[in-house]
C-alpha positions as semicolon CSV with decimal commas, in nm:
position;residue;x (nm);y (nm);z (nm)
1;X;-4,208;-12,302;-0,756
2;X;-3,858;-12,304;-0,625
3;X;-3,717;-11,954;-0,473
4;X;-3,374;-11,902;-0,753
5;X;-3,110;-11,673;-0,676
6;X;-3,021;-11,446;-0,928
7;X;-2,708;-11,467;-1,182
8;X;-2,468;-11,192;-1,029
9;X;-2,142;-11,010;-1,153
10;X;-1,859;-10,999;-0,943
11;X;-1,947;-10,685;-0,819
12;X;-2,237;-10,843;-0,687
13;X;-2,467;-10,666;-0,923
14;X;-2,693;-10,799;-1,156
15;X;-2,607;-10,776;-1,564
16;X;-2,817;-10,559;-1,734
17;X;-2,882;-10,867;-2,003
18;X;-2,996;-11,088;-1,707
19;X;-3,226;-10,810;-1,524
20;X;-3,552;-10,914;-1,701
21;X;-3,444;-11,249;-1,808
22;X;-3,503;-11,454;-1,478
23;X;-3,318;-11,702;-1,319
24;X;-3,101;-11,884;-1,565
25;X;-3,152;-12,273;-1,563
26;X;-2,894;-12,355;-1,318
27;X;-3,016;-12,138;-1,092
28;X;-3,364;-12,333;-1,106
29;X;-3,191;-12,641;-1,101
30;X;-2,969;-12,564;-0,799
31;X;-3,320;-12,443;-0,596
32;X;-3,429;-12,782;-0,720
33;X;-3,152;-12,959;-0,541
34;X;-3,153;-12,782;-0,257
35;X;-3,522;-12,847;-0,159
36;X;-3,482;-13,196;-0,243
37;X;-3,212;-13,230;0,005
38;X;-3,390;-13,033;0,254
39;X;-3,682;-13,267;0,231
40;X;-3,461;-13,609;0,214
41;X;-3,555;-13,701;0,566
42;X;-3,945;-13,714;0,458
43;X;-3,869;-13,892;0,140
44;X;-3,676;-14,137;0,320
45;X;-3,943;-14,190;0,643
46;X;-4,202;-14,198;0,366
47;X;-4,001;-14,503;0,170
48;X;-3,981;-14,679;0,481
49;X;-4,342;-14,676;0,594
50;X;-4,459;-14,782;0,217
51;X;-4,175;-15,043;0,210
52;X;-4,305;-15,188;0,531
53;X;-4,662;-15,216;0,433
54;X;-4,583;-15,352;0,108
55;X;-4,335;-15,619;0,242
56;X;-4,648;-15,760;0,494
57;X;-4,865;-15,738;0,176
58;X;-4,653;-15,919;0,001
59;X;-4,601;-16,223;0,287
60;X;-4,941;-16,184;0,340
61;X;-5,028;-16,247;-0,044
62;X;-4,821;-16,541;-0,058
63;X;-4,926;-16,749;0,194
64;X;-5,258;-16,712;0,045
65;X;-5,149;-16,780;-0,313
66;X;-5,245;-16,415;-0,420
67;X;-5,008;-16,171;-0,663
68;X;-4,918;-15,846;-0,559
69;X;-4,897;-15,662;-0,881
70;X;-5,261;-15,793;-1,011
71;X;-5,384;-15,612;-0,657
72;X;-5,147;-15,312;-0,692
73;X;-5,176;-15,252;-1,072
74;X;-5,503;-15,406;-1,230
75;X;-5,809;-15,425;-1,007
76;X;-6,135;-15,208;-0,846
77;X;-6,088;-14,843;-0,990
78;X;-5,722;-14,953;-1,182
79;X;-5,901;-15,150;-1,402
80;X;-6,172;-14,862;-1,498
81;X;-5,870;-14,616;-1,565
82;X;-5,677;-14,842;-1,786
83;X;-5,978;-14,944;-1,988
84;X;-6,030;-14,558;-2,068
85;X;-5,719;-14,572;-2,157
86;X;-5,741;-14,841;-2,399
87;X;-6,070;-14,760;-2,527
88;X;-6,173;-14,415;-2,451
89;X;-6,494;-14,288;-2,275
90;X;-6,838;-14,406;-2,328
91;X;-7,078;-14,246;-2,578
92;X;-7,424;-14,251;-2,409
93;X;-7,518;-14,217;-2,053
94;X;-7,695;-14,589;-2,036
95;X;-7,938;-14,729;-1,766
96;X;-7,680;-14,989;-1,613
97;X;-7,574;-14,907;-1,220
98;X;-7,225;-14,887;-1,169
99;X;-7,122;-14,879;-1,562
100;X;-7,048;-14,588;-1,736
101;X;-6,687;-14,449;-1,714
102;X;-6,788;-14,115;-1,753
103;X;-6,784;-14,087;-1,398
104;X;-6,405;-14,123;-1,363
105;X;-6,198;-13,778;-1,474
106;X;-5,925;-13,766;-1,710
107;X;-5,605;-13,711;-1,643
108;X;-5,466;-14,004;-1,496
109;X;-5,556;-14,236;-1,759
110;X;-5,457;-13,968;-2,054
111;X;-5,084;-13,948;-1,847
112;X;-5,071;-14,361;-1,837
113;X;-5,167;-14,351;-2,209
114;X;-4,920;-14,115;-2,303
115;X;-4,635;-14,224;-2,092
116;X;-4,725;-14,580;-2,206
117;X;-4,700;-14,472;-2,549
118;X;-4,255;-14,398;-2,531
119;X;-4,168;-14,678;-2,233
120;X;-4,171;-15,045;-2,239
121;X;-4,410;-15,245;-2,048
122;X;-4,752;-15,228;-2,030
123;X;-4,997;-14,994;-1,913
124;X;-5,067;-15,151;-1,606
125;X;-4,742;-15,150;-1,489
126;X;-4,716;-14,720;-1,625
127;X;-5,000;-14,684;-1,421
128;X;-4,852;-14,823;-1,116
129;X;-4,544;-14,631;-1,195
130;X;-4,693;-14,329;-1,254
131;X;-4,917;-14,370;-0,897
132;X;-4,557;-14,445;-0,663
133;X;-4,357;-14,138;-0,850
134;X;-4,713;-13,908;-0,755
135;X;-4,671;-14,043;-0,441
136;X;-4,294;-13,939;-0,412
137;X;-4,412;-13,581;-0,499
138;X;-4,742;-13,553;-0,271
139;X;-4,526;-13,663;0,018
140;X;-4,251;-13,371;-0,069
141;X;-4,503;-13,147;-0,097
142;X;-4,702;-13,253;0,224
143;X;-4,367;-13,178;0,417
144;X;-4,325;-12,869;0,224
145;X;-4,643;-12,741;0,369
146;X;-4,585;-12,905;0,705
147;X;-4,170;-12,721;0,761
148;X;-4,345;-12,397;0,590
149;X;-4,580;-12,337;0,849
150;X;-4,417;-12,448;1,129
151;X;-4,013;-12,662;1,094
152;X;-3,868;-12,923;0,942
153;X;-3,907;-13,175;1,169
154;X;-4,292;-13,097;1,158
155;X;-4,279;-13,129;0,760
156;X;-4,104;-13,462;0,826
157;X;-4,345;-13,595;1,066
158;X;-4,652;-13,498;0,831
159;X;-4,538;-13,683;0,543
160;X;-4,449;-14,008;0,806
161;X;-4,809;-13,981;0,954
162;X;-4,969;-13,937;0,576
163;X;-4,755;-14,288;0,474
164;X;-4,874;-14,439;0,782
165;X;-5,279;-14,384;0,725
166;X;-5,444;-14,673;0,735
167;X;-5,590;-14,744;0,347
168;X;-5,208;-14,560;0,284
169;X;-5,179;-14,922;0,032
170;X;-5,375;-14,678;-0,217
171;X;-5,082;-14,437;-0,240
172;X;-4,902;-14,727;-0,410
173;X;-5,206;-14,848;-0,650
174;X;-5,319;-14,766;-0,989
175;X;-5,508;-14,501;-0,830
176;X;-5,546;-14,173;-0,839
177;X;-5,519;-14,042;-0,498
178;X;-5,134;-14,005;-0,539
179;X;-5,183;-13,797;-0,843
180;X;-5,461;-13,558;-0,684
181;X;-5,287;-13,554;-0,315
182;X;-4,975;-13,407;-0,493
183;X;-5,180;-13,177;-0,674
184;X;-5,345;-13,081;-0,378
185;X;-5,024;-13,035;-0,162
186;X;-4,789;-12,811;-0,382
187;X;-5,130;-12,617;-0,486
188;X;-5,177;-12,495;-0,108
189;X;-4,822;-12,452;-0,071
190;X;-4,813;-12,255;-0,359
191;X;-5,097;-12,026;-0,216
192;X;-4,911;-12,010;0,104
193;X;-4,595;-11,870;-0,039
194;X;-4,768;-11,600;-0,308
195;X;-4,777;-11,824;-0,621
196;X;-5,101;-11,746;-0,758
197;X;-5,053;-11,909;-1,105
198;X;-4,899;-12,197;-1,005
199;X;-5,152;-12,275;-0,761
200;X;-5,432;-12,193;-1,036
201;X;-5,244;-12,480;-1,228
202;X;-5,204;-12,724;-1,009
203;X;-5,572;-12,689;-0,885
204;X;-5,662;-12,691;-1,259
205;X;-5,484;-13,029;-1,257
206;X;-5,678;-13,132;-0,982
207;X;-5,991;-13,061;-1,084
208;X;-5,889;-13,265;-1,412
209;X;-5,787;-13,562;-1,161
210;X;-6,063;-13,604;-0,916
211;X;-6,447;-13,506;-0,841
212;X;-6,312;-13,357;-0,486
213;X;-6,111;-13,174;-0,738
214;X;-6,382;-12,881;-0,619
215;X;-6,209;-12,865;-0,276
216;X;-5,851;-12,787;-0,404
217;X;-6,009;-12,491;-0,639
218;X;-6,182;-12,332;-0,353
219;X;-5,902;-12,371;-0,099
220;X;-5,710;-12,142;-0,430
221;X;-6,016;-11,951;-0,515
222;X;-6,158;-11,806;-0,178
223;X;-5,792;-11,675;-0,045
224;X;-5,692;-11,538;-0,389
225;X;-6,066;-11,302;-0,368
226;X;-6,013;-11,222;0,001
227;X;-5,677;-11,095;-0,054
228;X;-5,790;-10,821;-0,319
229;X;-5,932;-10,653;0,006
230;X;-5,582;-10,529;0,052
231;X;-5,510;-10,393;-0,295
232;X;-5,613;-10,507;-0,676
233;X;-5,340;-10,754;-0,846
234;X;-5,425;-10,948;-1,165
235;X;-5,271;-11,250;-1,058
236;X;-5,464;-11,381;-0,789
237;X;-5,792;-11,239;-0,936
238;X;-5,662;-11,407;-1,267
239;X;-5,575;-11,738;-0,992
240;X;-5,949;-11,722;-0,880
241;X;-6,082;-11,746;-1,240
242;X;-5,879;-12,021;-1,342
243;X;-5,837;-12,238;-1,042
244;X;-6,210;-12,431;-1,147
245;X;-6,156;-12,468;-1,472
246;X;-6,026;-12,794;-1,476
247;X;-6,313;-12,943;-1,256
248;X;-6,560;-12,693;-1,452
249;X;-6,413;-12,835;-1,805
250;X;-6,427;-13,202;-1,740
251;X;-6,773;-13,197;-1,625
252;X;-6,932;-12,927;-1,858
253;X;-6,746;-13,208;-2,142
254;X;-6,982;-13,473;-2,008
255;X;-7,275;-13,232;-2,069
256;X;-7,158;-13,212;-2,405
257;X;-7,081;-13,564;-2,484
258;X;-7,463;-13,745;-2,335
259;X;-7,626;-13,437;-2,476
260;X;-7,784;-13,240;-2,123
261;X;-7,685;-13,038;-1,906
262;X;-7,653;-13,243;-1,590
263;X;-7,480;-13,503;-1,781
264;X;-7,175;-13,560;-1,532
265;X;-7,448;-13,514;-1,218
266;X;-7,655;-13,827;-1,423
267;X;-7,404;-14,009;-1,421
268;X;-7,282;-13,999;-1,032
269;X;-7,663;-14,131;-1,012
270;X;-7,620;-14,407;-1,174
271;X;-7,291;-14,480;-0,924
272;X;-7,510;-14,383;-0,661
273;X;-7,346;-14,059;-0,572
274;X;-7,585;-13,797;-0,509
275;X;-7,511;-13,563;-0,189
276;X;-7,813;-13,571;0,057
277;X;-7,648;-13,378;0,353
278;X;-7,502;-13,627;0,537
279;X;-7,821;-13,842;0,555
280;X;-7,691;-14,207;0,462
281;X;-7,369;-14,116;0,646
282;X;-7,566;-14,094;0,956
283;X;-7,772;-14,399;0,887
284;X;-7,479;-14,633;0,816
285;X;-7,269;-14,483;1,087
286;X;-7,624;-14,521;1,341
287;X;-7,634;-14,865;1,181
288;X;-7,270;-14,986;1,230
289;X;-7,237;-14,850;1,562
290;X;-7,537;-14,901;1,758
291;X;-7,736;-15,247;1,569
292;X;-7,511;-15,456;1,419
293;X;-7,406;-15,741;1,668
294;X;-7,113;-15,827;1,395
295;X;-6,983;-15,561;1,166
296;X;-6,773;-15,578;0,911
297;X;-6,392;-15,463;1,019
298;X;-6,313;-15,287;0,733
299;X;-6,629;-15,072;0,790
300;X;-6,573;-15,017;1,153
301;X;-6,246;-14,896;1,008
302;X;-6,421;-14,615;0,790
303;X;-6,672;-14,550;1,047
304;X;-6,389;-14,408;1,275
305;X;-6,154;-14,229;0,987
306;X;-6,461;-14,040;0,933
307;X;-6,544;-13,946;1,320
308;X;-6,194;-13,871;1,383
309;X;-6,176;-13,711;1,049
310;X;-6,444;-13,453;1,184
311;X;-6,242;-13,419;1,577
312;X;-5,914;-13,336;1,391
313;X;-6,071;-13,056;1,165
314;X;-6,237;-12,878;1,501
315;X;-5,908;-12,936;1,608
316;X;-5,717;-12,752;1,316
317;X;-6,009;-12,439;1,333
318;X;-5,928;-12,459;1,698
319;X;-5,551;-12,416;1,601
320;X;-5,642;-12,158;1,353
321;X;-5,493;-12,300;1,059
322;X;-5,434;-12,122;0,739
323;X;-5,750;-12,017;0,532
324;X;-5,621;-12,248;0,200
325;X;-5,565;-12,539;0,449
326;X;-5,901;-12,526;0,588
327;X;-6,103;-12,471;0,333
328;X;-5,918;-12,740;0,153
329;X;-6,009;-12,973;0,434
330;X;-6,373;-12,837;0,505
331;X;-6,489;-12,874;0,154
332;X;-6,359;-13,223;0,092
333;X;-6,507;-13,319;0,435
334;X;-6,830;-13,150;0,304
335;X;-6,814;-13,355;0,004
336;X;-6,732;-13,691;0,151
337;X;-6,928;-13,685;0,452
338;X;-7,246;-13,548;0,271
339;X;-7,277;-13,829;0,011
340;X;-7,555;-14,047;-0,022
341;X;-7,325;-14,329;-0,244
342;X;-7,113;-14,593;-0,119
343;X;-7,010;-14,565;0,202
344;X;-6,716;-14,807;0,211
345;X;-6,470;-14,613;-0,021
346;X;-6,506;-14,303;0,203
347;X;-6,182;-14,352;0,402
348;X;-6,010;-14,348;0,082
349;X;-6,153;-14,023;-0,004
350;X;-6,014;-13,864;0,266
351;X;-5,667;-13,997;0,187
352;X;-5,554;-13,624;0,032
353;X;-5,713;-13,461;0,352
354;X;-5,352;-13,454;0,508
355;X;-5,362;-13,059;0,659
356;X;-5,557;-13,259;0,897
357;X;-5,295;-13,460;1,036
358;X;-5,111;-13,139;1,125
359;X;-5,286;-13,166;1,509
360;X;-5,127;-13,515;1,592
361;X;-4,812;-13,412;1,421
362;X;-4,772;-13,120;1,636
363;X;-4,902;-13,315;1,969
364;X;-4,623;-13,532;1,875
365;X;-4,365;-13,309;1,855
366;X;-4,407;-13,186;2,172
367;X;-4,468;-13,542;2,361
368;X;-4,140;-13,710;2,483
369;X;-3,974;-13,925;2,218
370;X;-4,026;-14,243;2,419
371;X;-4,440;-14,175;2,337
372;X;-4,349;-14,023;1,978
373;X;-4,185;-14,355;1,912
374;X;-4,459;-14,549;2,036
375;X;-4,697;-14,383;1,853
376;X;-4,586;-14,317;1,536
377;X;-4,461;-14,747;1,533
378;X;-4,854;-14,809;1,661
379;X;-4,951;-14,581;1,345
380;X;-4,740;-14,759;1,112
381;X;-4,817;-15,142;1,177
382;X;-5,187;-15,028;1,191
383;X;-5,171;-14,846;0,906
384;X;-4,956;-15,181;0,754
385;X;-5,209;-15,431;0,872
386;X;-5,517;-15,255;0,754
387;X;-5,375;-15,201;0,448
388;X;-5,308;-15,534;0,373
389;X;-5,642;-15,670;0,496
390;X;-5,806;-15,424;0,290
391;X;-5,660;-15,536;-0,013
392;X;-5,647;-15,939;0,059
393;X;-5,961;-16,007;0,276
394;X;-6,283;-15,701;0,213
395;X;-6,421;-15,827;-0,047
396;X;-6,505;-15,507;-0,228
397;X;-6,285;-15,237;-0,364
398;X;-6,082;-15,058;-0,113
């Protein structure tokens, strides 16, 4: 995905055994480098803000007699991927709410089974490996979006304000977030630089990771179509076609496994996921906000990552953001937003959403440093606190 420069002769022109070869390994390796350097600074502002939030989990957790790792590695949604994959997925669809792990896609448990498989340790602790060194790649490839579009210092500030989000503790879970977010990232970025199959891979791997999995194959699909308007090429028509395959596979599998053809969709019922429009989302929010006298923190939390959610992606159409970036955005919003299920998770959900932090990032950037400092310290002791009290005092699954 990196650009390589060519191997050259000394007379600066390229060998006739090397003109259809490529770029020779060290060439790839050296563009590897390079654009890991470039996007140290991110890397290193996104260690910092994890660090912090762990290290107040972790005093946190002590003085209330609580392990980290068992919260970090083994509970909620962790516990569902490592007992597919121990066991493998059910056989029938059931009539139990909440049971069948059909409803959880593949490829995060099949990578912490196979990884598993040639380390030491157990799977817990593979999958909590495997979730950190996803999150290590989403955040290079949220700043590689961010210093394409606009600079550097933009791609830096991205990946700082994507660390700093306030359920940002799931980054660093046996979740799969990480996983899809970096799928997500370096799939856009590979549509905004021209690299159709790439990006039809990656979305293919994140329609294998999540069920917003759909949002990252349109945000491929859509551009790759519009742009044979200027001229037919096979490889974005060939990117379209591929690109929801992954999402496409895993469910039409389900079909095949209970035996119908809305086997996946039966499923989500049975979770209570089923998308009524934005109905329930209304009610809860109408609920929360208007009758009850006490309301749970954690849910006033959601409440208002959803509303602001919704300001900063009028804000991005106002900017005119790229096409991939907001159809990325729009159709996860769509998704999230429009489900009748569970309404506390939903903040979560919107953890990959990061094109549509690129507003505040650039409002920052063009604020005097005294307020940037302010703000982005406000964002990250928030971001801290909430994590923590997500994980140590709501009392469902974050």
């Amino acid at each position: 995905m990196f650009p390589t420069a060519p191997d050259t002769a000394p007379s600066g022109r390229v060998p006739a055994a090397r003109r259809h070869a490529g770029p020779l390994p060290g060439a790839r390796a050296g563009a590897l480098r390079a654009a890991l350097l470039r996007a140290a600074p991110a890397l290193t502002a996104y260690l910092a803000v994890r660090l912090t939030s762990l290290l107040l989990l972790t005093l946190w957790a002590h003085r209330q007699h609580h392990g980290v790792w068992p919260i970090l590695a083994t509970q909620w949604d962790a516990a569902w991927y490592l007992g597919i994959a121990d066991h493998g997925y059910a056989h029938e669809l059931g009539t139990r709410y909440d049971a069948n792990n059909l409803a959880f896609f593949p490829l995060y448990p099949l990578l912490v089974k196979a990884v598993a498989a040639v380390t030491p340790g157990t799977r817990a602790t593979t999958g909590l490996c495997l979730a950190v060194a996803a999150s290590l790649v989403a955040a290079w490839g949220v700043y590689a979006v961010g210093a394409h579009l606009h600079d550097r210092r933009t791609g830096v500030l991205l990946a700082t304000l994507w660390a700093a989000l306030p359920v940002g503790l799931v980054q660093w879970m046996g979740y799969t977030e990480s996983l899809f977010t970096a799928c997500a990232a370096w799939a856009l970025y590979a549509v905004l630089t021209g690299r159709w199959l790439w990006a039809a891979g990656l979305a293919v791997a994140a329609g294998l990771t999540r069920p917003t999995g759909v949002a990252v194959a349109a945000a491929v699909t859509v551009p790759a179509l519009l742009s044979l308007r200027r001229g037919f090429s096979g490889r974005p028509l060939a990117a379209a076609l591929l690109a929801p395959l992954g999402w496409c596979g895993y469910v039409g599998w389900v079909g095949l496994r209970l035996h119908r053809w809305d086997g996946y969709f039966a499923v989500q019922r049975l979770w209570h996921n089923e998308w009524d429009g934005g109905l329930e989302t209304l009610r809860r929010m109408r609920q929360l906000l208007m009758y009850d006298s006490t309301p749970e923190l954690f849910l006033v939390l959601v409440t208002a990552t959803l509303l602001a959610s919704a300001a900063l992606f009028a804000l991005s159409l106002w900017d005119r953001q790229p096409l991939p970036l907001l159809v990325f955005s729009g159709v996860l919003l769509l998704i999230v937003l429009g489900s009748g299920g569970v309404y506390f998770p939903r903040a979560r959900f919107l953890l990959p959403a990061f094109p549509l932090l690129l507003p505040l990032a650039r409002h920052l950037l063009r604020a005097s440093p005294r307020y940037r400092v302010l703000m982005l310290g406000a964002a990250v002791a928030a971001g801290a606190y909430f994590s923590a009290y997500m994980a140590l005092v709501w009392p469902s699954a974050p």
